[in-house]
Backbone as numpy.savetxt, mean C-alpha at the origin, in Angstrom:
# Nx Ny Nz CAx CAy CAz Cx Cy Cz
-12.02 7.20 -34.45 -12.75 5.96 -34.16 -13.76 6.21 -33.04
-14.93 5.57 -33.02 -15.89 5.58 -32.31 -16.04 4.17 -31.34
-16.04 4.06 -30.15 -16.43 2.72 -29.43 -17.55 3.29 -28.66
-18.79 2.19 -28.04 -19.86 2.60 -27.86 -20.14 1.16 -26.87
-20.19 1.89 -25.56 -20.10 1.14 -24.04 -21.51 0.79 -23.85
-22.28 -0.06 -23.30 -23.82 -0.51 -22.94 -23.51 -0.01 -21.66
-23.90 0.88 -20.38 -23.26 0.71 -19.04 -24.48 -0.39 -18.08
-23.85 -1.27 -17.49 -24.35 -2.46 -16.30 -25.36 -1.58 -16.02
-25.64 -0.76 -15.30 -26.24 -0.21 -13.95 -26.50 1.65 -14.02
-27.31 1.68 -14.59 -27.68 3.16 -14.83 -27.53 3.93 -13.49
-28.03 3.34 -12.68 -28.19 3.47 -10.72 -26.89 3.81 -10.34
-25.87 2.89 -11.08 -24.13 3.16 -10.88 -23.20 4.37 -11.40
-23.94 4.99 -12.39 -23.20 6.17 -12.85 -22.75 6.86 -12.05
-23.16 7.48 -10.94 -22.87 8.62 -10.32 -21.09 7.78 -9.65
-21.13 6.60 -9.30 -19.99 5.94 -8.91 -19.12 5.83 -9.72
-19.73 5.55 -11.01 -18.93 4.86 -12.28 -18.08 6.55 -12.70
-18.62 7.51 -13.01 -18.59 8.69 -13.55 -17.22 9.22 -12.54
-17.52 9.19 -11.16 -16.73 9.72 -10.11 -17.41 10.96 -9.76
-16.59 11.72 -8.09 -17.38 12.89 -7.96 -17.33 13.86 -9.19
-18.52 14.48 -9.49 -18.31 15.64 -10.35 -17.51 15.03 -11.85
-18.09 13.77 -11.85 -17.45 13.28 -13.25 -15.90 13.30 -13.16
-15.12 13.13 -12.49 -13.58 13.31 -12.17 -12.95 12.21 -12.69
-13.00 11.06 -12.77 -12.92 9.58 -13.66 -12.95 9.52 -14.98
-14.00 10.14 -15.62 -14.29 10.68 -16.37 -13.03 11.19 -16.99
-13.07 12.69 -16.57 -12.10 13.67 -16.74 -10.90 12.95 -16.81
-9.94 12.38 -16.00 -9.63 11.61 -16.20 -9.04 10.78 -16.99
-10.02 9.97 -17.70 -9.67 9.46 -18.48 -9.92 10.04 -19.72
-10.45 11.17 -20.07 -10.13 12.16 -21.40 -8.61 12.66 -21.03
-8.07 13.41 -19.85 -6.83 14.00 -20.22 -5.73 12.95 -20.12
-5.84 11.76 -19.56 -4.67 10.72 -19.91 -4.47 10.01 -20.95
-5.63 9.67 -21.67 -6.28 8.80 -23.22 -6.25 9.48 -24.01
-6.19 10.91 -24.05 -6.78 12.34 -25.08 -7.79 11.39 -26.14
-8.90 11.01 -25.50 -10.34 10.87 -26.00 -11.56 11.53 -25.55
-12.60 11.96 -26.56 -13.99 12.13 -25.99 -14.95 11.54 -25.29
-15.16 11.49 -24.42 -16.22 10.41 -23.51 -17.52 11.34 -23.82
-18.52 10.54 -24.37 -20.21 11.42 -23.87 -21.28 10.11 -23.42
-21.83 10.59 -22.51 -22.69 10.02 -21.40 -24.31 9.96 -22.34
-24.99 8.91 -22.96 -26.17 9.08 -23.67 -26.75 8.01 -23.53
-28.18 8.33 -22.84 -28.75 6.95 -22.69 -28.59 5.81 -22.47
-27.84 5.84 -21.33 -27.39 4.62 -20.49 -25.86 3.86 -21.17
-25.50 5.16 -22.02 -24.23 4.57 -23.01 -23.36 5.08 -22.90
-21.96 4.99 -22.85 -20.42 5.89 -23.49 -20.80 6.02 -24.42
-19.98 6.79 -25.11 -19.34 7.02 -26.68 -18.08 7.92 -26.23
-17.13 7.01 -26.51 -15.68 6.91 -26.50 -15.11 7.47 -27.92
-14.70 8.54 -28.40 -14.59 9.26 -29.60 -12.94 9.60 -29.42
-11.87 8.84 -30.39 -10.25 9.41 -30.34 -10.06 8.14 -31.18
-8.35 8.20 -31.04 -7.61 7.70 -31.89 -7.79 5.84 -31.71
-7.48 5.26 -32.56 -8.01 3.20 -32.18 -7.59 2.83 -30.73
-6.30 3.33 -30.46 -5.78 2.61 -29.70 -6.05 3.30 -28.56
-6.02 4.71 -28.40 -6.78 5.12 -27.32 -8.09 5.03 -26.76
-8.94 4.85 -28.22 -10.37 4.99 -27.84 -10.37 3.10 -27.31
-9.52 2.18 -27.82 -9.75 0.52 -27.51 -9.11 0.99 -25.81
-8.51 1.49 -25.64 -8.11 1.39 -24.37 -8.74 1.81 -23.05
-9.13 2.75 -23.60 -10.51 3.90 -22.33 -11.67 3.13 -22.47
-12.24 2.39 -23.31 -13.05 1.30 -23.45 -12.72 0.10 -22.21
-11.77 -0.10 -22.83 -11.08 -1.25 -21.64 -10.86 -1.33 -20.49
-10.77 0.07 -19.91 -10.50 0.39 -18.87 -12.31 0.61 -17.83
-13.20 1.27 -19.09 -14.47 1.48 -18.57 -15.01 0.46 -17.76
-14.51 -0.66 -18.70 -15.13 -2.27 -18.34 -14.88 -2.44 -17.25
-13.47 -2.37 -16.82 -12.57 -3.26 -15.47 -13.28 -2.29 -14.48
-13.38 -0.73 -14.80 -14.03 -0.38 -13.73 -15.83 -0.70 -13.47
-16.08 -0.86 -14.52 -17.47 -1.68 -14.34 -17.72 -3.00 -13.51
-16.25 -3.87 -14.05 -16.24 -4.83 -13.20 -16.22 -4.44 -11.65
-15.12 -4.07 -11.07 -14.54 -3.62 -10.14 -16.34 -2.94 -9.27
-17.05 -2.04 -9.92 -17.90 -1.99 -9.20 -18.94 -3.17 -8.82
-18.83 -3.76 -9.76 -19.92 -5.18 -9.49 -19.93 -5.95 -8.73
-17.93 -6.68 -8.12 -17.47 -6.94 -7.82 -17.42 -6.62 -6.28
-16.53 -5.49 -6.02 -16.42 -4.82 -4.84 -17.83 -3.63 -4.40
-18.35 -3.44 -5.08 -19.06 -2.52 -4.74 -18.90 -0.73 -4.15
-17.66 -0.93 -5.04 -16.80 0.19 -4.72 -15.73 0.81 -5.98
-15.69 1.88 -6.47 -15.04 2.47 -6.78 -13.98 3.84 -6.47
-12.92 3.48 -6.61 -12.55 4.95 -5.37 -11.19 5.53 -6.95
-10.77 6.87 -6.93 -9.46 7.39 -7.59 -8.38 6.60 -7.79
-7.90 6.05 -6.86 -7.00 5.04 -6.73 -6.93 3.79 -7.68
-7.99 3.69 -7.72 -8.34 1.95 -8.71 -8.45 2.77 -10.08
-9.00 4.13 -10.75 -8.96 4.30 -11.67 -7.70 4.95 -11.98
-7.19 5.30 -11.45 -5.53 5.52 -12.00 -4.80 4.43 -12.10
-4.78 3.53 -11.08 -4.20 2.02 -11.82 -4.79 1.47 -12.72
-6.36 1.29 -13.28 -6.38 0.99 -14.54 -5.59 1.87 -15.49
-5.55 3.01 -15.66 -5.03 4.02 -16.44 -3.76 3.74 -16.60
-2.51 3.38 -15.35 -1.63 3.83 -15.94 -1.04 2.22 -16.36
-1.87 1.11 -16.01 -1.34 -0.39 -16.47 -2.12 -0.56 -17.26
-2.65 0.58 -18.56 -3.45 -0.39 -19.33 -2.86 -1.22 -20.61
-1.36 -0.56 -20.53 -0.67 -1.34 -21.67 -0.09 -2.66 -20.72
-0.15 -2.90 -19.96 0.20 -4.32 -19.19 -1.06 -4.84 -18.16
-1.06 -6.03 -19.17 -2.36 -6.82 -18.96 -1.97 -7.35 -17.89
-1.18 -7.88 -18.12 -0.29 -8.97 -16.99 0.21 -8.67 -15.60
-0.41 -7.04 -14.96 -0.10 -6.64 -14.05 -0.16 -7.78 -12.49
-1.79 -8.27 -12.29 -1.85 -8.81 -11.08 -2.18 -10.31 -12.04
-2.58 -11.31 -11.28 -3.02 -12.47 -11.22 -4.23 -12.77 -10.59
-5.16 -13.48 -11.20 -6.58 -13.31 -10.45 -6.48 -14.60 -9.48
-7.23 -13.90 -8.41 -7.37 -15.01 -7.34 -6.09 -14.02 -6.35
-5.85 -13.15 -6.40 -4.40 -13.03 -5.51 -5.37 -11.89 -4.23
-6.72 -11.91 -4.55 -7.30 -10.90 -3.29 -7.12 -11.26 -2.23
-7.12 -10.05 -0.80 -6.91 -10.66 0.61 -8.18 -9.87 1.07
-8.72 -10.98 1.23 -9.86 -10.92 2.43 -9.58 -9.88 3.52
-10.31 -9.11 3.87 -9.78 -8.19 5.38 -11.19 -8.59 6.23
-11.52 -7.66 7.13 -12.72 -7.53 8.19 -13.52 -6.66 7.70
-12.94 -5.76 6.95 -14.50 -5.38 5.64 -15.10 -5.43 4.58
-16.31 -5.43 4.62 -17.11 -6.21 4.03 -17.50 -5.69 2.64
-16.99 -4.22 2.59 -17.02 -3.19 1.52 -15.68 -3.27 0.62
-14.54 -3.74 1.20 -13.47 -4.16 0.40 -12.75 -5.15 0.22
-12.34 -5.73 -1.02 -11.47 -6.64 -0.92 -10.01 -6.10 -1.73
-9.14 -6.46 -0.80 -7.67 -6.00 -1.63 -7.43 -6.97 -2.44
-6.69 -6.01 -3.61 -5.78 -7.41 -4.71 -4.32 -6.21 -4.95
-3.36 -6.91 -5.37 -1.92 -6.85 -5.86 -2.43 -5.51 -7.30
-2.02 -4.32 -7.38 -2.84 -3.56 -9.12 -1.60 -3.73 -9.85
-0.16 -4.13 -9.74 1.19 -4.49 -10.38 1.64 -5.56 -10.64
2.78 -6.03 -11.10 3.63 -7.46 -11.14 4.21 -7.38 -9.81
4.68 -5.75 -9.73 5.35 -5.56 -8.66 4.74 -5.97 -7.39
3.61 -5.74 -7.06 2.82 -5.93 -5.73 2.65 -7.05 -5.80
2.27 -7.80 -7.04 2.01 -9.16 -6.94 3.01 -9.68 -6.45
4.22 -9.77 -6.63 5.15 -10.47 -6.60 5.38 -10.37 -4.74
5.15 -9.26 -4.15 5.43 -8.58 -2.94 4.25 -9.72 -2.50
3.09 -9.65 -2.77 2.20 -10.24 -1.55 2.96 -11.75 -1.85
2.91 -12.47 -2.92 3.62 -13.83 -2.55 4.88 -13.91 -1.92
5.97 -13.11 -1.57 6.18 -13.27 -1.07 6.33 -13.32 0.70
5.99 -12.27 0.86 4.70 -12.34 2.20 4.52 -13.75 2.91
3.48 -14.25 1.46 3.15 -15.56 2.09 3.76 -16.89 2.42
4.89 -16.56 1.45 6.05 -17.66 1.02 6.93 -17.43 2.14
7.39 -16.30 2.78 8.39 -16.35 3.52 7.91 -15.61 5.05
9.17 -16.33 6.38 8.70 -15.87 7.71 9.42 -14.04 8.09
10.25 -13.99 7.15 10.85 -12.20 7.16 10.99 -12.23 5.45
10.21 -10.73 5.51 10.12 -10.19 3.99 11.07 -8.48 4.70
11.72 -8.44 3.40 12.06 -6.83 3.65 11.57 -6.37 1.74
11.39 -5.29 1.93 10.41 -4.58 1.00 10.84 -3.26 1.26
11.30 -3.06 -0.28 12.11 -1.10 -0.36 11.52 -0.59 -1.66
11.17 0.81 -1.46 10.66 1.34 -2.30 9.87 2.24 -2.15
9.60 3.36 -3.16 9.06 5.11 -3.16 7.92 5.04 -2.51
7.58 5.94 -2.17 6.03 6.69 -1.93 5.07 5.86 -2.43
3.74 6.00 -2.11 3.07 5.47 -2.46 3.06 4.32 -3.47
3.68 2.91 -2.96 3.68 1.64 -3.86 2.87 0.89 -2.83
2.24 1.22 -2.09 2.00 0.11 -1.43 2.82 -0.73 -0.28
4.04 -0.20 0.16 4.94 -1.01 1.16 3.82 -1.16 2.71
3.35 -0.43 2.93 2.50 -1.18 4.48 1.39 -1.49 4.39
0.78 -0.55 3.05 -1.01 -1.36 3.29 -0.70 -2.44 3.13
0.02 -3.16 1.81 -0.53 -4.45 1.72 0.38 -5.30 2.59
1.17 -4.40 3.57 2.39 -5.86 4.55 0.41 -5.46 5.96
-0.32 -4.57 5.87 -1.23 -4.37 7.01 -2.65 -5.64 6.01
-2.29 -5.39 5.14 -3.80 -6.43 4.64 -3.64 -7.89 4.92
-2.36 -8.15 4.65 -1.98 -9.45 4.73 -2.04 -10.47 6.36
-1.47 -9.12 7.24 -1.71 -9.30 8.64 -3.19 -9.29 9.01
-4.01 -8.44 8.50 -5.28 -8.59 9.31 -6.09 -9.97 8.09
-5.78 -10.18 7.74 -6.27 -11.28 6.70 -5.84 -12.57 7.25
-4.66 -12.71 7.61 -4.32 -13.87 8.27 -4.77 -14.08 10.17
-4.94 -12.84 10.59 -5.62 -12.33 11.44 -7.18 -13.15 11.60
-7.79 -12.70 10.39 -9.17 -12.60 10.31 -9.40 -14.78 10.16
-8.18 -15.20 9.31 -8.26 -17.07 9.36 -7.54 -17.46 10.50
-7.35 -16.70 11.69 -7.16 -17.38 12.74 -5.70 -17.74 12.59
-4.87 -17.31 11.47 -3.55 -18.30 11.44 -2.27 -17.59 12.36
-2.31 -16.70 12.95 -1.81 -15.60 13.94 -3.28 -15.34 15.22
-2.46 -14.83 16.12 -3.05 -14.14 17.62 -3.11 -13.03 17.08
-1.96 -12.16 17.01 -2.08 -10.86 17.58 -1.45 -10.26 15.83
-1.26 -8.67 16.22 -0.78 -7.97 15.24 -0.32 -7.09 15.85
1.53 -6.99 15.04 2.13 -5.39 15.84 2.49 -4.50 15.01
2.28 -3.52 15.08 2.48 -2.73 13.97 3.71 -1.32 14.85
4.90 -1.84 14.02 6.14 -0.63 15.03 6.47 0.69 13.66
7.07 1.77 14.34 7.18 2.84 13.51 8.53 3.46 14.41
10.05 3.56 14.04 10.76 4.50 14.64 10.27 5.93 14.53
10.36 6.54 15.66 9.72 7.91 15.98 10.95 8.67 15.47
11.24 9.04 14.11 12.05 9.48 13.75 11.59 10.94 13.10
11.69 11.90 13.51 11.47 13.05 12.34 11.54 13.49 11.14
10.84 13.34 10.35 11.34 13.72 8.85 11.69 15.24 8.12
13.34 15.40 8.92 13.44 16.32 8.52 13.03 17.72 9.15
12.22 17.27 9.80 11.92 18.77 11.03 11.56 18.63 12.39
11.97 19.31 12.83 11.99 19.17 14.62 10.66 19.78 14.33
9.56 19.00 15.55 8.54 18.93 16.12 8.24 20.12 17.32
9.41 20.14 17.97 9.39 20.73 19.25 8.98 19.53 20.48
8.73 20.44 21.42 7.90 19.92 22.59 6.16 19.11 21.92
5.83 18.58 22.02 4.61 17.83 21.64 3.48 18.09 23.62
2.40 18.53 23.57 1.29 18.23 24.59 1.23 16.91 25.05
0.20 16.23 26.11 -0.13 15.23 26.02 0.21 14.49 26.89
-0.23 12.92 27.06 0.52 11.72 27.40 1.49 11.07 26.46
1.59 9.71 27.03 2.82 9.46 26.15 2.10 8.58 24.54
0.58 8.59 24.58 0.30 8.03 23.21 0.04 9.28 22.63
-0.32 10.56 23.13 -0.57 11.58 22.22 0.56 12.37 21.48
2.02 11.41 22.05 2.87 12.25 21.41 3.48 11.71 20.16
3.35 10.66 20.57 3.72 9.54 19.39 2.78 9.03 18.47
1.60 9.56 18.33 0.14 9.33 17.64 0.70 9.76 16.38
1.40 11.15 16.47 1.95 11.81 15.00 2.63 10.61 14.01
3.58 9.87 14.62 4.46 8.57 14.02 3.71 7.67 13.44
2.31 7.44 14.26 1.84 6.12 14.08 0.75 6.11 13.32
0.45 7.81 12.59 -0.62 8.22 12.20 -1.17 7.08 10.80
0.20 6.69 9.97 0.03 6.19 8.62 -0.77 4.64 9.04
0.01 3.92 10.21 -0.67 2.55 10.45 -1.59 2.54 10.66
-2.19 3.63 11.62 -3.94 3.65 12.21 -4.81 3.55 10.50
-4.19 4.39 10.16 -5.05 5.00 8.94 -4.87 3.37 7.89
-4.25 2.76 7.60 -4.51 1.39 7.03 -5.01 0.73 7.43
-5.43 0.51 9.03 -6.20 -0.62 10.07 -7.57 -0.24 9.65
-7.69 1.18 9.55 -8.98 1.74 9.73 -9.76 1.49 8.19
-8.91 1.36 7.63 -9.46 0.75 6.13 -10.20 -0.50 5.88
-9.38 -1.62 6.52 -9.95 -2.76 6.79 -10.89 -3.18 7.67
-11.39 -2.61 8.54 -12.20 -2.93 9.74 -12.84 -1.49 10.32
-13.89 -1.83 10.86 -14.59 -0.36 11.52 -13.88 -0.17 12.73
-14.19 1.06 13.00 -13.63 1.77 14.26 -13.60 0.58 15.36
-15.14 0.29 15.54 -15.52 0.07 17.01 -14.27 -1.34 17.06
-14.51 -2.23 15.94 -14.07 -3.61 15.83 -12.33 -3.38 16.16
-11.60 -2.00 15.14 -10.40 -1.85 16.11 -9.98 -1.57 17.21
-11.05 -0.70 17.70 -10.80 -0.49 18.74 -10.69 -1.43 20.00
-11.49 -2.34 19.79 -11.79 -3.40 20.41 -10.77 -4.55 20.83
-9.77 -4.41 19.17 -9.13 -4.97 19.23 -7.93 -4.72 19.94
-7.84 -3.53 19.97 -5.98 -2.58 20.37 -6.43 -2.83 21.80
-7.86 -2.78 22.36 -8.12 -2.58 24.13 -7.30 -4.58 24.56
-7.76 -5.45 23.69 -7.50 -6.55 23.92 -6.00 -6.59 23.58
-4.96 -6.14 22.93 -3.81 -6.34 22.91 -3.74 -7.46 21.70
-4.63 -7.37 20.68 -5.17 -8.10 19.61 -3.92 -7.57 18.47
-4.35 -6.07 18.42 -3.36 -5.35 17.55 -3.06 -4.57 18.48
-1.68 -4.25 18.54 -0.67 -3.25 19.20 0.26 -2.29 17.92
-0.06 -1.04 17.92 0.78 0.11 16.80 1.25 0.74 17.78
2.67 0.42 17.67 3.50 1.11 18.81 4.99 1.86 18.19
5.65 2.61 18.74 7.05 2.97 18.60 8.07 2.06 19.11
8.77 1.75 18.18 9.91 1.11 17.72 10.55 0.48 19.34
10.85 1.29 20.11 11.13 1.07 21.37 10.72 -0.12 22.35
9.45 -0.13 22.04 8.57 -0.67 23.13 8.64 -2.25 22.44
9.59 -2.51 21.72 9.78 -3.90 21.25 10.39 -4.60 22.00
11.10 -4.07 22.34 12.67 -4.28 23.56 12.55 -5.15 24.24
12.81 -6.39 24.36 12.64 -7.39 25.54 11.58 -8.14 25.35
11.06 -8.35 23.91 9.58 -9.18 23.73 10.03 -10.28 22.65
9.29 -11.30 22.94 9.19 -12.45 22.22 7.85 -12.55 21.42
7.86 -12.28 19.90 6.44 -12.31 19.58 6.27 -13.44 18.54
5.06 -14.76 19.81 4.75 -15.53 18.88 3.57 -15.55 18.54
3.42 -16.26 17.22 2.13 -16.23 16.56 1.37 -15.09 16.14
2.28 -13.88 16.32 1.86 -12.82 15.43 2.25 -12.25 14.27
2.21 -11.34 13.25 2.61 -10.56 12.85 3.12 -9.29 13.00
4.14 -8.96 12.69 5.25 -8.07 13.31 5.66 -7.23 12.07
4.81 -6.13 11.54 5.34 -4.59 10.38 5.95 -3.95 11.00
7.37 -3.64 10.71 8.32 -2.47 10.93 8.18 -1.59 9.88
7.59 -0.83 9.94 7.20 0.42 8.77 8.62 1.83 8.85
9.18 2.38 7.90 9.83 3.08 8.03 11.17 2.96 8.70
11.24 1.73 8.33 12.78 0.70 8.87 14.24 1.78 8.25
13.81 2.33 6.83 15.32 2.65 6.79 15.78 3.97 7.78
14.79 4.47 8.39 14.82 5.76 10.03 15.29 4.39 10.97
15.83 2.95 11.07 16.51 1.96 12.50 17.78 2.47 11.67
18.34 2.30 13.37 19.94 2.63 13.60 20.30 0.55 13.45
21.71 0.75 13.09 21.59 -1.26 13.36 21.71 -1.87 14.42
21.50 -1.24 15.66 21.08 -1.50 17.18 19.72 -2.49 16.99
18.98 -1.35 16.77 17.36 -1.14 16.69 16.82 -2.22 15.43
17.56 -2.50 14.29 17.06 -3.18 13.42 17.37 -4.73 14.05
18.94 -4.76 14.91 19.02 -6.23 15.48 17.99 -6.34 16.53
17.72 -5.50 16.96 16.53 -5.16 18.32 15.50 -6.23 17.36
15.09 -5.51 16.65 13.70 -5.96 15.99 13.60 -7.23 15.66
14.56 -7.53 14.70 14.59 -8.85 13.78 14.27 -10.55 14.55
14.62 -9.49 15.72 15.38 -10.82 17.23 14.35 -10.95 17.67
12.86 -10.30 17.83 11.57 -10.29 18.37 11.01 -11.37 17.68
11.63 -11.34 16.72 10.39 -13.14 15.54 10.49 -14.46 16.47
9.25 -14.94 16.92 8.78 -16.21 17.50 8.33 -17.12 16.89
7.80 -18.05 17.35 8.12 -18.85 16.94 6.03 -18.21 15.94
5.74 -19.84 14.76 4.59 -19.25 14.02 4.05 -18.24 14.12
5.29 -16.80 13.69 5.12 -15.38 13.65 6.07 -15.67 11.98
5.36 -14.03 11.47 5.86 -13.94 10.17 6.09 -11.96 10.41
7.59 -11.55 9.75 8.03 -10.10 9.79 8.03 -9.86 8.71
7.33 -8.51 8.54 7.47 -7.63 7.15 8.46 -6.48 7.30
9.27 -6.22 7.09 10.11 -4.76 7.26 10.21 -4.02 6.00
9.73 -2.86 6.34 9.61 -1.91 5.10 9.88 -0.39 4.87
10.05 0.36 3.80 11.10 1.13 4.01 11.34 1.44 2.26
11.86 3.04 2.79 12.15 3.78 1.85 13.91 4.46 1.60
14.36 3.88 1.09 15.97 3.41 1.69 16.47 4.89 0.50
15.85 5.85 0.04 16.00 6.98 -0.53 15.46 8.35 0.17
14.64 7.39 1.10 14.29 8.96 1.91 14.83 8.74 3.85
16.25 8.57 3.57 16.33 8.54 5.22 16.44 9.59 6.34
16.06 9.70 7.59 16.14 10.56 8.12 17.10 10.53 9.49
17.72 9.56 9.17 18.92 9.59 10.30 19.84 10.74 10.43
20.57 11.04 11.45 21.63 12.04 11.48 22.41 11.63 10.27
23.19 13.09 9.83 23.90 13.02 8.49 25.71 11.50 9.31
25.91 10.88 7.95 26.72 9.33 8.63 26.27 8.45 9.16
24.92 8.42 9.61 24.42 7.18 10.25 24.25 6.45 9.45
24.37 5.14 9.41 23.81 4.44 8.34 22.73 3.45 8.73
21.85 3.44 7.96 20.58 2.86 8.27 20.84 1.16 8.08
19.82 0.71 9.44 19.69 -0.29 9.73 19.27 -1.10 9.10
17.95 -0.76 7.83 17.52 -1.30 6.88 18.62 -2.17 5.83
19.34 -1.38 5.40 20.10 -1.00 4.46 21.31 -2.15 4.97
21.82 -2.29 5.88 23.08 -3.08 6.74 22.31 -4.65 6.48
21.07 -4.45 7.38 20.36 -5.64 7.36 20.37 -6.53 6.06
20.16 -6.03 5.12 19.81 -6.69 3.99 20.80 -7.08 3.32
22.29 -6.06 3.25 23.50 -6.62 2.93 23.76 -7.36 4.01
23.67 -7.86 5.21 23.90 -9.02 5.75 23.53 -10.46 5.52
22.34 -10.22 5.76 21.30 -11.30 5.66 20.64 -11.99 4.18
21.17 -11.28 3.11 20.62 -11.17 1.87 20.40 -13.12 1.33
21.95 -13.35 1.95 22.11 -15.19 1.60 21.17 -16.33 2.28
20.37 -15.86 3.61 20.05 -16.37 3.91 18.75 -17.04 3.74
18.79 -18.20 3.71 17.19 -18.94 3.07 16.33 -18.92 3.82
14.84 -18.42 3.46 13.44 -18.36 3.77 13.21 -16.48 4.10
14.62 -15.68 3.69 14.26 -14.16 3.61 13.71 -13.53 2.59
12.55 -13.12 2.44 12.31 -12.72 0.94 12.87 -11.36 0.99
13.56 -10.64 -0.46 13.13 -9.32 -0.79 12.75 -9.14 -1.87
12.08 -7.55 -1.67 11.18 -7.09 -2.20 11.46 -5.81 -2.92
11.80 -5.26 -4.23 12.20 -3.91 -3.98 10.64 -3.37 -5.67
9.96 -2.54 -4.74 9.44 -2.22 -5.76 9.58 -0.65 -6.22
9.11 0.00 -7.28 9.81 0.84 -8.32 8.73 2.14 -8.66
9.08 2.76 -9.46 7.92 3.86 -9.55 6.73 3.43 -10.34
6.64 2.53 -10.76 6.03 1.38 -11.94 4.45 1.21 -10.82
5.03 0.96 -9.59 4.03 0.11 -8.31 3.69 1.30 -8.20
4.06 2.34 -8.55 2.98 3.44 -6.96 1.29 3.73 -7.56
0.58 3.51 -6.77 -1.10 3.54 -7.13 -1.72 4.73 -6.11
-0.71 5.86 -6.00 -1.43 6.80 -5.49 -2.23 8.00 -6.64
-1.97 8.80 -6.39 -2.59 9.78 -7.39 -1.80 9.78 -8.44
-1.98 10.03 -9.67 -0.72 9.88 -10.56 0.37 11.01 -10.66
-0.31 12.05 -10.26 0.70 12.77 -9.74 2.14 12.60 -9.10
1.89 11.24 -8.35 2.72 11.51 -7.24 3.54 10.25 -8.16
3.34 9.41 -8.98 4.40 9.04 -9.86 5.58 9.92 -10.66
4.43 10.70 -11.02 5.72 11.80 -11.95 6.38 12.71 -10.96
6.05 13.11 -9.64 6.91 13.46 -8.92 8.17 13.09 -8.41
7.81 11.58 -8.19 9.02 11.08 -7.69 10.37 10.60 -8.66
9.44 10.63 -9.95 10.52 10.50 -11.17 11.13 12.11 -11.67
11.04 12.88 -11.15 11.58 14.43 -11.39 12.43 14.30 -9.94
12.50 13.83 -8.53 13.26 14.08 -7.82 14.60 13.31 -8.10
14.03 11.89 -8.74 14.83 10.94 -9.31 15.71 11.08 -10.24
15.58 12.33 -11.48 16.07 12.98 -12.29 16.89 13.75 -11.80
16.82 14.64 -10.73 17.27 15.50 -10.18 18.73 15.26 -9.53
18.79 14.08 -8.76 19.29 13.54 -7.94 20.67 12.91 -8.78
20.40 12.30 -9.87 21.28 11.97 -10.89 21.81 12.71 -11.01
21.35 13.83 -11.67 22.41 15.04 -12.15 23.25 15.83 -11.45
22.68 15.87 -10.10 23.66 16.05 -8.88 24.87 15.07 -8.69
């Protein structure tokens, strides 16, 4: 079968295409279809349902550039791997951030379901693999509510826990040592907003990304409060935390309750928390699956081979 694309924006190819045609590529080795580039046209050449689908997918990313003005790897692997589920997000579910180049939306049921609850509830806990999305979108939601004034401040905590390998001695002061921990939050702030504007903000005590510690003895109202990498709290440290919610403040706690790095018997704080608290009304949870992850697609089938693995053990 043959399908045959008109493309929007001739000017857009080089975006639409990806670097070095990589999108492209792409979507021939996941679709096993022919793509050829002719006079401002596809021609989509394979089997009905593949060639209707890489079609379908061309579009959304057509949209998506029209739209956002942006196309990045990420968005074309989630078209790719939800193209048999239409029903992934819900339109209208985007969060506004402080840049002007992106707008986030939910690319799953799974995420969808995660940002409403977010909004629906004052503590969300949220478990689940690698790359699904557990802090960008608990960090979009904060600087979004941030950005309507409906919060002051933003804290973003990380237990300084090792994964698995001693560090040694670290150089430095005491933010250059703990910069390593806090590396993943910077790097989501920095998505939403330019340098100068965060920076601006962390000097004002606007947003604070700190280690787990420095919670100790604080009352936080009217902010937002991400505990990232919750299942590394001891249940000291998780009652530490939970106890910081003030008053019109909302907590996200999040966490990978398969990859812990506590001493061997500890049992994670995450994990206690949630069998405690599970009955209680206005807690959302959240557990999303290998279904949600929108990193490289790679890193889906990875985590379903460790997952395999682990069974058979």
């Amino acid at each position: 079968m043959e399908v045959t694309i008109q493309l929007n924006s001739t000017e857009k190819q080089l975006e639409l295409f990806g670097p070095a045609d990589s999108y492209l590529r792409l979507l021939r080795q996941s679709l096993d279809v022919q793509i050829t580039a002719r006079q401002g046209k596809l021609i989509i050449k394979g089997k009905e349902k593949d060639a209707n689908r890489a079609a379908d997918i061309i579009e959304k990313m057509q949209g998506r550039l029209l739209k956002h003005r942006s196309l990045t790897a990420a968005d074309v692997n989630a078209f790719v791997r939800h193209a048999d589920s239409p029903k992934t997000a819900k339109a209208g579910k985007a969060i506004a951030v402080y840049s002007h180049k992106k707008v986030i939306e939910p690319s799953t049921k799974g995420q969808l379901k995660y940002v409403e609850t977010m909004l629906a509830n004052d503590l969300t806990f949220c478990i689940g693999p690698a790359g699904t999305g557990k802090t960008y979108l608990a960090v979009a939601i904060a600087v979004s509510m941030l950005k309507k004034k409906q919060i002051r401040r933003i804290v973003l905590a990380r237990p300084a826990v090792e994964a698995g390998e001693k560090l040694g001695f670290l150089p430095g002061d005491l933010q250059a040592k703990v910069n390593p921990y806090l590396r993943p939050l910077f790097d989501a702030i920095e998505d939403m907003m330019d340098f100068a504007q965060m920076k601006k903000f962390m000097e004002l005590d606007i947003i604070e990304i700190i280690p787990l510690a420095f919670m100790r003895g604080r009352t936080l109202n009217e902010a937002v409060i991400i505990c990232d990498e919750a299942q590394n709290t001891s249940a000291l440290q998780m009652l530490m935390v939970l106890t910081r919610l003030g008053h019109g403040s909302k907590m996200i706690i999040t966490g990978d309750i398969t990859q812990i790095d506590l001493e061997h018997g500890q049992k994670s704080g995450m994990v206690e928390a949630i069998e405690i608290l599970r009955r209680i009304k206005g807690i959302g949870y959240v557990g999303l699956t290998q279904r949600d992850i929108v990193r490289h697609r790679l890193v889906q089938n990875i985590v379903q081979a460790y997952k395999r693995k682990a069974k058979a053990d």
